[in-house]
Every structure is written in C-alpha cells, then in structure tokens.
C-alpha positions as CSV (number, residue, x, y, z in Angstrom):
1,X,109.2,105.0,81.8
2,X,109.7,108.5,82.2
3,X,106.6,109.6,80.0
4,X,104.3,107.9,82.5
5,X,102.7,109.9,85.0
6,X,102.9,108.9,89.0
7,X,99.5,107.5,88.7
8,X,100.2,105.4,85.8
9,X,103.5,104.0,87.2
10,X,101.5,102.9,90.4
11,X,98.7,101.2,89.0
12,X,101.3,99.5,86.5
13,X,102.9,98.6,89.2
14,X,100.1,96.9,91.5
15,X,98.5,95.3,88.5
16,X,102.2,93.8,87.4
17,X,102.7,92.6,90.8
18,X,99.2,91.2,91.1
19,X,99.4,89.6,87.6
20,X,102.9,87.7,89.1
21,X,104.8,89.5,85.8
22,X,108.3,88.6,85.0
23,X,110.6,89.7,88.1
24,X,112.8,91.8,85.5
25,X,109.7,93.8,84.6
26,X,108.3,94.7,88.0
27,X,112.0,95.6,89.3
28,X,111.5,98.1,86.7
29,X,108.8,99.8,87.7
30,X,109.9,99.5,91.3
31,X,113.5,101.1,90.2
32,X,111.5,103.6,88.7
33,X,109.4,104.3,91.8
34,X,112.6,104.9,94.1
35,X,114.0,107.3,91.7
36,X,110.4,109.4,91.8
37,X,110.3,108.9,95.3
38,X,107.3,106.9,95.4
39,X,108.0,104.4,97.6
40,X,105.7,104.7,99.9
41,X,103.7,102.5,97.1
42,X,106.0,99.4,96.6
43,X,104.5,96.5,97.5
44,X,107.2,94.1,99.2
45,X,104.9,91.4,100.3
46,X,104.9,89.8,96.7
C-alpha cells in the first residue's frame, strides 16, 4: 500500500466502503490511513 499516493488510498477507500468489500480489506486501507494520518477521511458510518 505504500506505493499508492494519498489520493489513491482515499478514493480506494470510499469506493471499498461503498462497494460493502470484505471487512479484512477495508481495515486495510483504514490501517493504512491512520498510519498517513489521514483520518480525517475514514468513513465510520459503514
């Protein structure tokens, strides 16, 4: 995950979330978010 940009890893993320992907998957990308201090982004309604 580290080769994708911020951008990337945020739509990714959305479009995961909105798609209902595997929990495993989007825990992830929302692992990966904390870590570049993205959080701001995370969608925890879903």
């Amino acid at each position: 995950m580290e080769n994708l940009s911020d951008e990337l890893l945020i739509e990714s993320y959305k479009k995961a979330t909105e798609l209902q992907l595997s929990y495993e998957f989007i825990q992830l990308m929302e692992e990966e978010m904390k870590r570049r201090s993205l959080v701001k982004h995370l969608d925890y309604t879903n």
